[in-house]
Residue frames relative to the residue before (quaternion, step in Angstrom):
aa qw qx qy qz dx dy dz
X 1.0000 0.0000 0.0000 0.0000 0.00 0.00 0.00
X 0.6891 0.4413 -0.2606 0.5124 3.82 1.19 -0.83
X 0.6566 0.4370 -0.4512 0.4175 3.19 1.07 0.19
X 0.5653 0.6241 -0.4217 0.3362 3.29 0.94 -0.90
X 0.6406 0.5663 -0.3981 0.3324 3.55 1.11 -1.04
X 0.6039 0.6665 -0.3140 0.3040 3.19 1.22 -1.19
X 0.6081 0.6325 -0.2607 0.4026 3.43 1.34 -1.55
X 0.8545 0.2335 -0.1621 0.4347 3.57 0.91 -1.18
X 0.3992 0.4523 -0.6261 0.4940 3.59 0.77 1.28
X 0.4027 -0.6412 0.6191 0.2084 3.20 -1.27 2.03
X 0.7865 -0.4748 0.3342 0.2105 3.30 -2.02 0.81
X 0.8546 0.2428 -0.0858 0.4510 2.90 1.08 -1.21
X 0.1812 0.8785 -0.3871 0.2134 3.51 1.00 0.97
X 0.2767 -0.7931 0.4256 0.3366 3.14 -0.58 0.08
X 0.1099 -0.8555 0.4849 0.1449 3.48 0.03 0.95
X 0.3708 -0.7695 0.4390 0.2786 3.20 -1.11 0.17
X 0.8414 -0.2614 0.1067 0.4608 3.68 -0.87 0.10
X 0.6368 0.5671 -0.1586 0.4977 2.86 0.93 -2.15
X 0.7881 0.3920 -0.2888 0.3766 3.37 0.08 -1.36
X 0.6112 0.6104 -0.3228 0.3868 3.69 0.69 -0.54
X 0.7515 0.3866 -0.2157 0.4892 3.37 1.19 -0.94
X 0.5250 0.5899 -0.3126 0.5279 3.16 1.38 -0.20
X 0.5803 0.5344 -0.3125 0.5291 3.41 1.29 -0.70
X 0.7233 0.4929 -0.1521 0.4590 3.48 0.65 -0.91
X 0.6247 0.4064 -0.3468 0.5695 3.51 0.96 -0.52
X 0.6463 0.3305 -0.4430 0.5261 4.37 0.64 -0.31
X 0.4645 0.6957 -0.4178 0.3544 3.50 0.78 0.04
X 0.7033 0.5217 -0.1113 0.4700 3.02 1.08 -1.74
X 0.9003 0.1577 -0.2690 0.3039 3.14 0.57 -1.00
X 0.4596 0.5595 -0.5920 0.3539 3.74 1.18 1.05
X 0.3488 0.6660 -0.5329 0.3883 3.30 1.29 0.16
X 0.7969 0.3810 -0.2361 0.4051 3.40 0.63 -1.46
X 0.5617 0.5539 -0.3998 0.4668 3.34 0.94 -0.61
X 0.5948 0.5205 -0.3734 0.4857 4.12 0.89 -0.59
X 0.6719 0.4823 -0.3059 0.4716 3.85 0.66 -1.82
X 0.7691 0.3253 -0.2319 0.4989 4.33 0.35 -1.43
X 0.2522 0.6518 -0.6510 0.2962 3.85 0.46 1.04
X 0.3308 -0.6086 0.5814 0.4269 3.32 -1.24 0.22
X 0.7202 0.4754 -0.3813 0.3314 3.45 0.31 -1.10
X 0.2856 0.8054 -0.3933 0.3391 3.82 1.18 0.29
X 0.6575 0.4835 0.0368 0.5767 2.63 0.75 -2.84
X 0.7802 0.3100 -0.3761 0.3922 3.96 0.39 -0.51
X 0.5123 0.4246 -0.4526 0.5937 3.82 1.19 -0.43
X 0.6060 0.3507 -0.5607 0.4421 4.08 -0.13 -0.19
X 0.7463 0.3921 -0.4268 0.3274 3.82 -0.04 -1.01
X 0.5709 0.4987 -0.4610 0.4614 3.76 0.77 -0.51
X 0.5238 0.6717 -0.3324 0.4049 3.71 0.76 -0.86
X 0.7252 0.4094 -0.0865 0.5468 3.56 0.53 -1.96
X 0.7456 0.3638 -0.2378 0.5052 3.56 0.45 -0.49
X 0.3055 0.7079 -0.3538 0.5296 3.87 1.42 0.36
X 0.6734 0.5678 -0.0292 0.4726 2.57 0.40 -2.55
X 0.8596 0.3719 -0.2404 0.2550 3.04 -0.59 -1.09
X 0.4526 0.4501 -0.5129 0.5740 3.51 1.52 -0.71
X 0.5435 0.6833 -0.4017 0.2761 3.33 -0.15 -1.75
X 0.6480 0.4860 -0.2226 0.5425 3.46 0.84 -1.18
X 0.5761 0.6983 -0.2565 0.3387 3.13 0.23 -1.19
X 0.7465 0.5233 -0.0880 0.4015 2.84 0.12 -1.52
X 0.3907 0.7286 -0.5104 0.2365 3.84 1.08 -0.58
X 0.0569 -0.8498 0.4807 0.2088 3.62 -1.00 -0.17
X 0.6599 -0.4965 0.3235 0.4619 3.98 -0.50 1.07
X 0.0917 -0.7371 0.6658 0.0713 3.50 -1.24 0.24
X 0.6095 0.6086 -0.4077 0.3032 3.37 1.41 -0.20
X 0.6368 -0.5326 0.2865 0.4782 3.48 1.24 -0.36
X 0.6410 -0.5018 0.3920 0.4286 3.38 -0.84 0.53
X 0.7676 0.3506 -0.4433 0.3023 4.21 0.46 -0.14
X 0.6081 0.6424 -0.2946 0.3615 2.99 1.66 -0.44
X 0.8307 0.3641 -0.2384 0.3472 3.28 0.72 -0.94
X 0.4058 0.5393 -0.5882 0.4454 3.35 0.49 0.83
X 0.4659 0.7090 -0.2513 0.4660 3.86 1.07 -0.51
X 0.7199 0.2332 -0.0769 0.6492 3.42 0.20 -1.64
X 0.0114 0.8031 -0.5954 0.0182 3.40 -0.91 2.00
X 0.3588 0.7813 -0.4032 0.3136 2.70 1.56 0.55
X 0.6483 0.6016 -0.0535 0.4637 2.66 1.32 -1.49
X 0.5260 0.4298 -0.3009 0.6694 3.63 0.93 -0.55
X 0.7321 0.4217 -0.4576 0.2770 3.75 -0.27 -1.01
X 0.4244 0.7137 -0.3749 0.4123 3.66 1.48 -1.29
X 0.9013 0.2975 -0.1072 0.2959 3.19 -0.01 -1.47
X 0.4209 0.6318 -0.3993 0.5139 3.46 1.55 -0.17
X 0.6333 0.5930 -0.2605 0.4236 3.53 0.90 -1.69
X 0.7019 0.4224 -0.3320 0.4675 3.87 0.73 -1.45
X 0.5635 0.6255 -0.4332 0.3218 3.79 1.02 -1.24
X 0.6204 0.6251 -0.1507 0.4491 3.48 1.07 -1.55
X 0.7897 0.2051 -0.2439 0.5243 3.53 0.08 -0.84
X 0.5856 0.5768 -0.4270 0.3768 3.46 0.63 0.00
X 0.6726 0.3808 -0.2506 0.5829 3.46 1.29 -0.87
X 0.5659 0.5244 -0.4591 0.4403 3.71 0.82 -0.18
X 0.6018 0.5766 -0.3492 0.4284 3.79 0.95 -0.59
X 0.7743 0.5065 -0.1155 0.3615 2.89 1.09 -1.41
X 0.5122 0.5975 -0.3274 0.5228 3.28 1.47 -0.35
X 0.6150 0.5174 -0.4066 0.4344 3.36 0.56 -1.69
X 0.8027 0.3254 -0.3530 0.3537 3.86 0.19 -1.52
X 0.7794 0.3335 -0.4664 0.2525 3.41 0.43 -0.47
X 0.2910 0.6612 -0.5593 0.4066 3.82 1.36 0.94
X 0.6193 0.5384 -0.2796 0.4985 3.50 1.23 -1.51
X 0.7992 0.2498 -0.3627 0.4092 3.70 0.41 -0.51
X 0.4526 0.6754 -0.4533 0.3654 3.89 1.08 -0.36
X 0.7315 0.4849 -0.0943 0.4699 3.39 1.23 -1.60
X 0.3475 -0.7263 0.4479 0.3888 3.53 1.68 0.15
X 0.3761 0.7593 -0.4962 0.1891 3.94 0.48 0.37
X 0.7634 -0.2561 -0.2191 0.5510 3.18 1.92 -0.29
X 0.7992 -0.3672 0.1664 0.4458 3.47 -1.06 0.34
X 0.4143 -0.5331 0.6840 0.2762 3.79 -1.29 1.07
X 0.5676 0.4305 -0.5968 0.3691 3.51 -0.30 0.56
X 0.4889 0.5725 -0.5029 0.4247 3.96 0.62 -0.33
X 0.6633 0.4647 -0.4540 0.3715 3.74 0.26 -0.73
X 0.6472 0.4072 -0.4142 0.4937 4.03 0.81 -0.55
């Protein structure tokens, strides 16, 4: 409905003060209504938890003597392997438990 209003104020009007800020404040808050979705927070965690294998996955370039050596390296990537599958667990509890929709996995 706050958009529609938006659609039918012509471009070149003259608006006044009031109305502008008033424009700007329904602005603001479908912003928030868009940012405090849940299904937002659940397309980001499928996202991050993508990622993070994605990460994972990287592969040494230093050569087969080096990288066994650099545990630093290795620990990094153990760490992304992990929190990726911890995300991934949590949602597919969330979808086992019908909390949300088996369509999020495509």
């Amino acid at each position: 409905m706050i958009i529609q209003n938006l659609e039918k104020i012509p471009l070149n009007s003259n608006l006044s003060f009031y109305e502008k800020q008033i424009i700007k404040k329904n602005y603001f808050k479908i912003c928030i209504k868009i940012i405090f979705k849940v299904k937002t927070y659940i397309y980001l965690s499928f996202f991050i938890s993508y990622l993070l294998y994605y990460f994972s996955l990287e592969k040494c370039t230093e050569g087969m003597d080096e990288c066994p050596l650099n545990i630093y390296w290795i620990k990094r990537k153990v760490m992304q392997v992990i929190f990726s599958c911890f995300i991934m667990m949590i949602l597919f509890e969330l979808i086992i438990y019908k909390k949300i929709s088996q369509l999020h996995l495509f």
